[in-house]
LOSEVEX-514230 format. One record per atom (N, C-alpha, C): residue number from 0; residue in one letter; atom name; x, y, z. Coordinates in pm, 1 decimal. Atoms other than C-alpha are relative to their C-alpha. Layout:
+-----+------+------+----------+----------+----------+
! seq ! type ! atom !       xx !       yy !       zz !
+-----+------+------+----------+----------+----------+
! NUM !    a !   CA !        X !        Y !        Z !
...
+-----+------+------+----------+----------+----------+
END
This chain:
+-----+------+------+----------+----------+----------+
! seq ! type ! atom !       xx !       yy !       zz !
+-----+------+------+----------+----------+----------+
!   0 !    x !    N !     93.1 !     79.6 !    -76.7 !
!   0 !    x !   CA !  12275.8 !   1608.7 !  -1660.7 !
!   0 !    x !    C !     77.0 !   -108.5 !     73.5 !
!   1 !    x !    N !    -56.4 !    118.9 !   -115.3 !
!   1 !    x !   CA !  12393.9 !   1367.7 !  -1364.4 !
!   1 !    x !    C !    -20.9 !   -135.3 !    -43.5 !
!   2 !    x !    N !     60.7 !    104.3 !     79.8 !
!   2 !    x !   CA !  12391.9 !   1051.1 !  -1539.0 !
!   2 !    x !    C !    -75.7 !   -130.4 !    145.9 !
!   3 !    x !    N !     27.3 !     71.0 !   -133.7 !
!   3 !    x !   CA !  12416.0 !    839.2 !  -1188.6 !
!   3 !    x !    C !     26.3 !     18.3 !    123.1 !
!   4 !    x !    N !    -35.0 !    -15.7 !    -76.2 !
!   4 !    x !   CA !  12445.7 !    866.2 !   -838.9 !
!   4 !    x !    C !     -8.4 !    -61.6 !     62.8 !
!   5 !    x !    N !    -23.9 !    118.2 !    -36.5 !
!   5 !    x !   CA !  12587.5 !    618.5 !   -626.2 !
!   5 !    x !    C !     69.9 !     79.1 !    181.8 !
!   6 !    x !    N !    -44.9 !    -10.2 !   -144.9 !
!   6 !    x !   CA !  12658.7 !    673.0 !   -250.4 !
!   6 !    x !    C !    130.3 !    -70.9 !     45.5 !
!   7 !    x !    N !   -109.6 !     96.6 !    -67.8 !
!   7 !    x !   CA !  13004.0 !    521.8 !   -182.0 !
!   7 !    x !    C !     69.0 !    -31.1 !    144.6 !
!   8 !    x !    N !    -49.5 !     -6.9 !   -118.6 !
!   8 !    x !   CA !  13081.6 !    627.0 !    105.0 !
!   8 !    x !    C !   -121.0 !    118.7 !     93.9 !
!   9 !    x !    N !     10.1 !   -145.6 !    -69.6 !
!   9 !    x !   CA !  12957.8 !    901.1 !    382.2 !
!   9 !    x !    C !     43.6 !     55.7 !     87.8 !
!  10 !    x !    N !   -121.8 !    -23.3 !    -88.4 !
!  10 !    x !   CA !  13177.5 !   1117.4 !    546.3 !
!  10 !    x !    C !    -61.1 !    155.4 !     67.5 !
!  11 !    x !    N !     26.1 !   -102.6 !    -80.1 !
!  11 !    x !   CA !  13067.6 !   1406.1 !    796.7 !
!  11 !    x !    C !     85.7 !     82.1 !     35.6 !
!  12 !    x !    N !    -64.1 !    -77.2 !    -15.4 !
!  12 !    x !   CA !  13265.3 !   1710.8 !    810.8 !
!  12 !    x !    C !    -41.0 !    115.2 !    134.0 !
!  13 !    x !    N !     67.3 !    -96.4 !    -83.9 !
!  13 !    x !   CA !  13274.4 !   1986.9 !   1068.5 !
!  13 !    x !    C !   -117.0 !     93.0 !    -14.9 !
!  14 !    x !    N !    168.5 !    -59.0 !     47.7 !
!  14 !    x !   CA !  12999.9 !   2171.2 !    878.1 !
!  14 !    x !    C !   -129.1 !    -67.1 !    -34.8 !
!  15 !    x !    N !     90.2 !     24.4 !      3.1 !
!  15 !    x !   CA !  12754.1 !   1925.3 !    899.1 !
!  15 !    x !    C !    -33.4 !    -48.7 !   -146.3 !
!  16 !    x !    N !     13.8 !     15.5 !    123.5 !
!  16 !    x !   CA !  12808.9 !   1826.5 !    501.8 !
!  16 !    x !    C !     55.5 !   -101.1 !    -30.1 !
!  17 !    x !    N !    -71.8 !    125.4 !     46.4 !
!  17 !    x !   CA !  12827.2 !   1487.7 !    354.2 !
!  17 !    x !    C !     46.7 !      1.7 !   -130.1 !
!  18 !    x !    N !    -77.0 !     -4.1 !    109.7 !
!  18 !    x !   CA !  13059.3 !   1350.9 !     95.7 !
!  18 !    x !    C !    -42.6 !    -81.3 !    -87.7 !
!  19 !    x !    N !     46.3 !    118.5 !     80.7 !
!  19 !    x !   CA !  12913.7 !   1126.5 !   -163.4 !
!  19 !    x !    C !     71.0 !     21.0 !   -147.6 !
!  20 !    x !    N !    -77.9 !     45.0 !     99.4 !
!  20 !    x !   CA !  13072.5 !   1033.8 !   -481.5 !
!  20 !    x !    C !   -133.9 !      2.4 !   -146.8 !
!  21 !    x !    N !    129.1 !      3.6 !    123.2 !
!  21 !    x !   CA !  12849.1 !   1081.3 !   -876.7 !
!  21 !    x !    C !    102.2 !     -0.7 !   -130.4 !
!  22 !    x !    N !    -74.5 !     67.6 !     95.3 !
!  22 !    x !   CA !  12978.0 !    899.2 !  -1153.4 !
!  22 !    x !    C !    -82.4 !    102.2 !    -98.8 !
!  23 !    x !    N !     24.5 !    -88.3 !    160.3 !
!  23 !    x !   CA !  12990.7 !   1164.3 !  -1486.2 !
!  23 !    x !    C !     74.3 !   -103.6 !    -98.9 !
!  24 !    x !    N !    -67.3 !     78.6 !    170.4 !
!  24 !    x !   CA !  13012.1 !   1054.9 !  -1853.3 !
!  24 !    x !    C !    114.2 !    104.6 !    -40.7 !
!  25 !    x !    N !    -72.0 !   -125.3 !     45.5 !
!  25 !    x !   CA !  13332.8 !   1239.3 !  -2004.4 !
!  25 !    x !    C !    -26.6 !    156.3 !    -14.7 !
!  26 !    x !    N !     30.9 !   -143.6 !      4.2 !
!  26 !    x !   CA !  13159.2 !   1498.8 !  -2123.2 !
!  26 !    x !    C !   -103.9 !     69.0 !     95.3 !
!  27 !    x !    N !     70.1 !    -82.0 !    -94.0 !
!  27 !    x !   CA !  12937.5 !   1584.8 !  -1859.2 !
!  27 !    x !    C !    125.6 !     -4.3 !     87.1 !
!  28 !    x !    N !   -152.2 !    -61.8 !   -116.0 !
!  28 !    x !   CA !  13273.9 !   1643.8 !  -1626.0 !
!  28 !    x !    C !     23.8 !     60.4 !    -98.8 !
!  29 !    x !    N !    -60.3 !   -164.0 !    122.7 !
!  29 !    x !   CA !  13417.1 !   1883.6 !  -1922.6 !
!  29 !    x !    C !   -144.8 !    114.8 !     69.2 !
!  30 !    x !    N !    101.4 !   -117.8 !    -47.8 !
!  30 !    x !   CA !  13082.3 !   2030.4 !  -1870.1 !
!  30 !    x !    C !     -8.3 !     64.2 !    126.1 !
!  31 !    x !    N !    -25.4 !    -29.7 !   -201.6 !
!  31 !    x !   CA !  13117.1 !   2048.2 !  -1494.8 !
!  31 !    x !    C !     82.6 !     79.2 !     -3.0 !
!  32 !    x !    N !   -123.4 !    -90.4 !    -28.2 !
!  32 !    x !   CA !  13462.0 !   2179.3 !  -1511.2 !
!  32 !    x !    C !     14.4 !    132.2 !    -87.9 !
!  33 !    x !    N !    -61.6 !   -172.9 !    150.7 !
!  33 !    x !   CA !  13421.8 !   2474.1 !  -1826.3 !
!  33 !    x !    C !    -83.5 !     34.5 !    138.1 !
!  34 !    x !    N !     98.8 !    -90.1 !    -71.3 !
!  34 !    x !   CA !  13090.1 !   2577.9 !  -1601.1 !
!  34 !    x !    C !    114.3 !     43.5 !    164.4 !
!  35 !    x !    N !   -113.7 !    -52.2 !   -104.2 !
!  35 !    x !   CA !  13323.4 !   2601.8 !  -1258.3 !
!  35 !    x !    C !     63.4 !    107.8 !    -49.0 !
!  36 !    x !    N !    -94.9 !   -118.9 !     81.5 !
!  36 !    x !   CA !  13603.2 !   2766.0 !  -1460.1 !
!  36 !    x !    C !    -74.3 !    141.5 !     -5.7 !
!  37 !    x !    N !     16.9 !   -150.1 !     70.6 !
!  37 !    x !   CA !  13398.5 !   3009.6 !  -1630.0 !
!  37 !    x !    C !   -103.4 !     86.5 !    154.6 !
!  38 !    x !    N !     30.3 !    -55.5 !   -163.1 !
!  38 !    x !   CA !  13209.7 !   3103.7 !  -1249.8 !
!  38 !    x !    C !     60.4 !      7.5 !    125.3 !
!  39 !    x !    N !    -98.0 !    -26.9 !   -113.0 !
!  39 !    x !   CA !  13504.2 !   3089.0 !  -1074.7 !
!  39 !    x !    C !    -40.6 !    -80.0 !    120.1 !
!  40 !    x !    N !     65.0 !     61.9 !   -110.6 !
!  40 !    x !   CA !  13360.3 !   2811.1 !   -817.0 !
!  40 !    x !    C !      6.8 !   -120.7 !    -12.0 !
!  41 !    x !    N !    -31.4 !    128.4 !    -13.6 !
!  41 !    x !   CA !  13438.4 !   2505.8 !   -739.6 !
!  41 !    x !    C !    -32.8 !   -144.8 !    -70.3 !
!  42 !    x !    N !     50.6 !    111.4 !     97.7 !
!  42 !    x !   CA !  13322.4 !   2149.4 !   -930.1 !
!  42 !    x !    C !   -148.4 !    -16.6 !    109.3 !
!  43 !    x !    N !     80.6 !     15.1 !    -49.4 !
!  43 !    x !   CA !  13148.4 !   2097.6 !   -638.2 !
!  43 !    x !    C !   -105.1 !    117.8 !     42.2 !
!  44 !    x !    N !    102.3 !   -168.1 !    -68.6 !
!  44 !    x !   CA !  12971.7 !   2476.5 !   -548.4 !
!  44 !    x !    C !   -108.8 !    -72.3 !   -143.0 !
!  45 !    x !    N !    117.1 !     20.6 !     71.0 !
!  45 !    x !   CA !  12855.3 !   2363.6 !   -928.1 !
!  45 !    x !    C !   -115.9 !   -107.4 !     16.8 !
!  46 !    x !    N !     45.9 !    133.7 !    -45.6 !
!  46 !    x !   CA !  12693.5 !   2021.2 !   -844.1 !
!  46 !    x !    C !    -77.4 !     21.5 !     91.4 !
!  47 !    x !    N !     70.5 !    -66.2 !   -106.5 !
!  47 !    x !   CA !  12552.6 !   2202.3 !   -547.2 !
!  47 !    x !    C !   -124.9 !     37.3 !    -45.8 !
!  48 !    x !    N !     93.8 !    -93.9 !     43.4 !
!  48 !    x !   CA !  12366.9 !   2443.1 !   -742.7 !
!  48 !    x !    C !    -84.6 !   -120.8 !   -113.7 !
!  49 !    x !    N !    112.7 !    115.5 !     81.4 !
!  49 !    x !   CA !  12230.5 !   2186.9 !   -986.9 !
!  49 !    x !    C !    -59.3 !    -63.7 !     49.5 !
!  50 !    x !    N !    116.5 !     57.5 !    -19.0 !
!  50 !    x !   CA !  12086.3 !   1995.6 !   -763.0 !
!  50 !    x !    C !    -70.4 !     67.0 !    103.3 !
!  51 !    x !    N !     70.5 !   -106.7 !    -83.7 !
!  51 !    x !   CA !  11954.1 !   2271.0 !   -555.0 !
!  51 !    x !    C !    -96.3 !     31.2 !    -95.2 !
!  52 !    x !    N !     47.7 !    -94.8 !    110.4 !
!  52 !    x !   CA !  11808.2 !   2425.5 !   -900.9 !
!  52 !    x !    C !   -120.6 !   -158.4 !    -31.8 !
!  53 !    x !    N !     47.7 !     97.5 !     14.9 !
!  53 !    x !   CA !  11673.7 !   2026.5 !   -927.4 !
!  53 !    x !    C !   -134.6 !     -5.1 !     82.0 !
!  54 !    x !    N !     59.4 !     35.4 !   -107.9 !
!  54 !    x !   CA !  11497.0 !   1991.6 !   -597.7 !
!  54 !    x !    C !    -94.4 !    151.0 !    -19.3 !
!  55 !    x !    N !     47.7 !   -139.8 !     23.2 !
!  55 !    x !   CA !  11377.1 !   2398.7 !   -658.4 !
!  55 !    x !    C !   -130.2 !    -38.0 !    -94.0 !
!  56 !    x !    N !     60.7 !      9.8 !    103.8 !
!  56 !    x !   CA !  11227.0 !   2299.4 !   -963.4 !
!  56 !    x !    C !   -148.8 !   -117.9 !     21.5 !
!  57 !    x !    N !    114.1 !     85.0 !     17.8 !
!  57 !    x !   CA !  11042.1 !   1982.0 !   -856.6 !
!  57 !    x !    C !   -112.0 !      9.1 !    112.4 !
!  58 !    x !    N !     71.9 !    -78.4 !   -120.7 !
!  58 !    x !   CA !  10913.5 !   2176.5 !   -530.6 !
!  58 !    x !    C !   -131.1 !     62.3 !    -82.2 !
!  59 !    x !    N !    129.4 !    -93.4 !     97.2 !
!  59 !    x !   CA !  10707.4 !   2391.8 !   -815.5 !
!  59 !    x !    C !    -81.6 !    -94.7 !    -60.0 !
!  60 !    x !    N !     99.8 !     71.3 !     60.8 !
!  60 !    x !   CA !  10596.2 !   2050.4 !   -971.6 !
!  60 !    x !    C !   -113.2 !    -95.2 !    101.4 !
!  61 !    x !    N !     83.8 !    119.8 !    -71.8 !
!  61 !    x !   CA !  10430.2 !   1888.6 !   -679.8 !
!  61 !    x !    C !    -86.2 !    123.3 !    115.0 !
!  62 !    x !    N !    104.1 !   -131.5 !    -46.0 !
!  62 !    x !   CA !  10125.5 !   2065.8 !   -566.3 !
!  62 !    x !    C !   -133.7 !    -98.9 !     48.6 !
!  63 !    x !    N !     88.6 !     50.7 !   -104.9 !
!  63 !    x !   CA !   9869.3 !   1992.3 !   -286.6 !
!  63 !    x !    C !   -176.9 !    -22.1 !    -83.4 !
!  64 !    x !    N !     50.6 !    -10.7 !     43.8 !
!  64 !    x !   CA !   9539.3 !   1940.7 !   -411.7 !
!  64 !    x !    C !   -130.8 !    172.0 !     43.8 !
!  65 !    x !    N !     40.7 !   -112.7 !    -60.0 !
!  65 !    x !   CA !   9420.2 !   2233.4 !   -218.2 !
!  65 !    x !    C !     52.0 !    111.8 !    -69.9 !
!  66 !    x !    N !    -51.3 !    -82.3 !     80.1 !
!  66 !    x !   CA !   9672.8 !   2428.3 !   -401.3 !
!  66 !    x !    C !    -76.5 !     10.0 !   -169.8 !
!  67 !    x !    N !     78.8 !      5.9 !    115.7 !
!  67 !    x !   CA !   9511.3 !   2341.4 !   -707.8 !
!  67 !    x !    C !   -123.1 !     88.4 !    -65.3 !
!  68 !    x !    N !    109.0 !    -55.2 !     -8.3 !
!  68 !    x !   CA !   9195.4 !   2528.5 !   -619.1 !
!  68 !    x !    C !      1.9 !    136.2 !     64.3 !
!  69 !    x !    N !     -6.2 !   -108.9 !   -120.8 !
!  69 !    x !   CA !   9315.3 !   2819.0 !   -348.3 !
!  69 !    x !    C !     -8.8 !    100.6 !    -87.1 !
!  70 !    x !    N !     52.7 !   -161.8 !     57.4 !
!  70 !    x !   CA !   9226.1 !   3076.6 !   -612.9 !
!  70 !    x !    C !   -158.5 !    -59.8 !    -21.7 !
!  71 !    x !    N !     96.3 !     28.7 !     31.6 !
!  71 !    x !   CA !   8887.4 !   2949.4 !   -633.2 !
!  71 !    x !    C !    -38.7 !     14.3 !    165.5 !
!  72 !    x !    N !     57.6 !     11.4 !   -162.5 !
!  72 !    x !   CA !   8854.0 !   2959.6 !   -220.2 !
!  72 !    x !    C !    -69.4 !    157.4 !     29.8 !
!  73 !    x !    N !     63.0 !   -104.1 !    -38.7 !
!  73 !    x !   CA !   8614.5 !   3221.5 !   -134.2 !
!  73 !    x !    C !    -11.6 !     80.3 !   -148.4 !
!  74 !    x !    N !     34.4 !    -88.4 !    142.1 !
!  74 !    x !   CA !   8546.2 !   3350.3 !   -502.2 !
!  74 !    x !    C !   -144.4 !    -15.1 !    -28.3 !
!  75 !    x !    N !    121.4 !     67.4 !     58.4 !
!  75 !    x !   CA !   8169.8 !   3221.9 !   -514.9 !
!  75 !    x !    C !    -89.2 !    106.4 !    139.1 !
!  76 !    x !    N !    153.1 !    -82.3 !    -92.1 !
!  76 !    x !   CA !   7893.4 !   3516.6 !   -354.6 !
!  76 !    x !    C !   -129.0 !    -31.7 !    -40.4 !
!  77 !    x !    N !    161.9 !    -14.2 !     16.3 !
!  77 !    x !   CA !   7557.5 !   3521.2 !   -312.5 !
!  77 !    x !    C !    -45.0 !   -123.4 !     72.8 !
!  78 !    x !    N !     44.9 !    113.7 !    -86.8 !
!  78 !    x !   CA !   7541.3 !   3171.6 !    -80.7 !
!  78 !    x !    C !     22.5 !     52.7 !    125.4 !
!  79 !    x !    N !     87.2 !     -7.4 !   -181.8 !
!  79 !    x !   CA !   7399.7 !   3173.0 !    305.5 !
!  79 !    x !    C !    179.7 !    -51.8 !     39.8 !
!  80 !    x !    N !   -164.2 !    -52.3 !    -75.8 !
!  80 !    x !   CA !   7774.8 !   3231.1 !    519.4 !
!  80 !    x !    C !     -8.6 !   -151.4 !     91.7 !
!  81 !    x !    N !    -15.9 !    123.3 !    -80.7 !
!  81 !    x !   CA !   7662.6 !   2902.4 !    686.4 !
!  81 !    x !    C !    -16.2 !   -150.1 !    -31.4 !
!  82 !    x !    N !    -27.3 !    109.9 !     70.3 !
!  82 !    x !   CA !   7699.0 !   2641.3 !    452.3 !
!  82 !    x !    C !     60.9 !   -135.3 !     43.0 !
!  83 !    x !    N !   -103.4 !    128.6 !    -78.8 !
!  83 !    x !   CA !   7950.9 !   2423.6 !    663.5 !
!  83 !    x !    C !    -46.4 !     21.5 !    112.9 !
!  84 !    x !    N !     71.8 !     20.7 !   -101.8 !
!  84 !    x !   CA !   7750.5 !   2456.5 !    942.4 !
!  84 !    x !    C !    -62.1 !   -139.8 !      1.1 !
!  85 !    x !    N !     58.7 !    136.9 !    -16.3 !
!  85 !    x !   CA !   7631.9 !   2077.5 !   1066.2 !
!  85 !    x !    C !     35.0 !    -61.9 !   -148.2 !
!  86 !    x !    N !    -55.2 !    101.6 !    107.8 !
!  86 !    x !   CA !   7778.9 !   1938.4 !    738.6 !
!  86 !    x !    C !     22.1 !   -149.5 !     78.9 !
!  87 !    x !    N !    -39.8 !    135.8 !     -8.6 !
!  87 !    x !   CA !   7941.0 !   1661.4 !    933.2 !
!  87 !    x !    C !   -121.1 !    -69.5 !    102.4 !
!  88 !    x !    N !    115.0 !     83.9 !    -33.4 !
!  88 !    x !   CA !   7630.8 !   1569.9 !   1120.6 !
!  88 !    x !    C !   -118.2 !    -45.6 !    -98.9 !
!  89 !    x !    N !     28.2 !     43.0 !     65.6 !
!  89 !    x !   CA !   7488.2 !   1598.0 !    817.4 !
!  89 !    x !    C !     53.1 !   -120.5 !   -101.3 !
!  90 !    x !    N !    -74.8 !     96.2 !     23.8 !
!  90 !    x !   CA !   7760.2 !   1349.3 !    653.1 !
!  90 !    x !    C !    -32.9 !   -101.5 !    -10.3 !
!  91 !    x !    N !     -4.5 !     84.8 !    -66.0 !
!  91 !    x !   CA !   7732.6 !   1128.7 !    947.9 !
!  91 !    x !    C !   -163.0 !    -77.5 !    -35.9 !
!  92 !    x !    N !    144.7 !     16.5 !     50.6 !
!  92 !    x !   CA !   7298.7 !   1118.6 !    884.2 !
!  92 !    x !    C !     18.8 !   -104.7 !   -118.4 !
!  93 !    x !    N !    -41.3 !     45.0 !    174.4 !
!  93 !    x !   CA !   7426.7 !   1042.0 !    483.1 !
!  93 !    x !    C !     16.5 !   -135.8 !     17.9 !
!  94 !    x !    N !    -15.6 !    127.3 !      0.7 !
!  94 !    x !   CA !   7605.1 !    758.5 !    609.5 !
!  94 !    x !    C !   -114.5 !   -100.1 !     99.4 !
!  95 !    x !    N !     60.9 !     79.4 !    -54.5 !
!  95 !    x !   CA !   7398.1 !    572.6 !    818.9 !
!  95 !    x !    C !   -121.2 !     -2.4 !    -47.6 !
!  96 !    x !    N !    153.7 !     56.6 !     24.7 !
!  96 !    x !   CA !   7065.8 !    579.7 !    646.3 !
!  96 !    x !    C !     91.3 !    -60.0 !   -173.2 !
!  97 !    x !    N !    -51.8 !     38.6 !     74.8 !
!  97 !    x !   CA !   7322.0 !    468.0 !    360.8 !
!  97 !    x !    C !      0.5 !   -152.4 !     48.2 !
!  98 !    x !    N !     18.5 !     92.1 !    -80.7 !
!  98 !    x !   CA !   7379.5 !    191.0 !    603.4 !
!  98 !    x !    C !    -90.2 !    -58.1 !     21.7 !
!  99 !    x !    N !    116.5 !    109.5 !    -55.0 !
!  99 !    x !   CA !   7074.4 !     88.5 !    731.1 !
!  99 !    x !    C !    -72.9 !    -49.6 !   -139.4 !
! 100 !    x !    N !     35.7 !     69.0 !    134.1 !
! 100 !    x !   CA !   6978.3 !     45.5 !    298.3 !
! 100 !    x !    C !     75.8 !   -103.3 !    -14.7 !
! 101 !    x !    N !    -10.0 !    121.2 !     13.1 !
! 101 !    x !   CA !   7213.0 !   -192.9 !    304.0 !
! 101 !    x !    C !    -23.8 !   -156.2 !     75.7 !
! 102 !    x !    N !     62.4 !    100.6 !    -58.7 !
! 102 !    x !   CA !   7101.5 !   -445.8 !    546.6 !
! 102 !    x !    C !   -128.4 !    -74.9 !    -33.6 !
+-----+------+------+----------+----------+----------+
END
């Protein structure tokens, strides 16, 4: 696990890839460097992939509230196909005799 990450610098290479600097505890660099070793790939290809696998992961935890429900969208038969028809004039009605109670 990345204990901290600290921006020291940023440096732009011909591929469009910056350089930033992430302070490991001893043993998370051992860990860094067996995992490289044993995949044949760089310290950094690994560091890559972890926080690719990071950002992957928290993509799946953050969900629209629409998403929440989109198996429930169109699952409900037997109601009139025109339901959202004049809703928002109906709304608009809602609010203003809402309105004129409070005066």
């Amino acid at each position: 696990m990345i204990s901290s990450l600290y921006y020291t610098s940023v440096m732009r290479d011909t591929q469009n890839k910056t350089t930033i600097s992430v302070r490991l505890s001893a043993d998370e660099e051992r860990t860094v460097r067996r995992m490289a070793k044993r995949k044949r790939r760089t310290v950094s290809d690994v560091i890559r992939d972890a926080v690719a696998g990071i950002v992957e992961e928290d993509r799946k935890t953050i969900s629209r509230p629409y998403d929440d429900i989109s198996d429930l969208i169109g699952s409900v038969t037997g109601l009139p196909p025109n339901l959202s028809e004049g809703s928002g004039d109906q709304f608009a009605a809602l609010l203003r005799e809402k309105a004129g109670r409070r005066k």
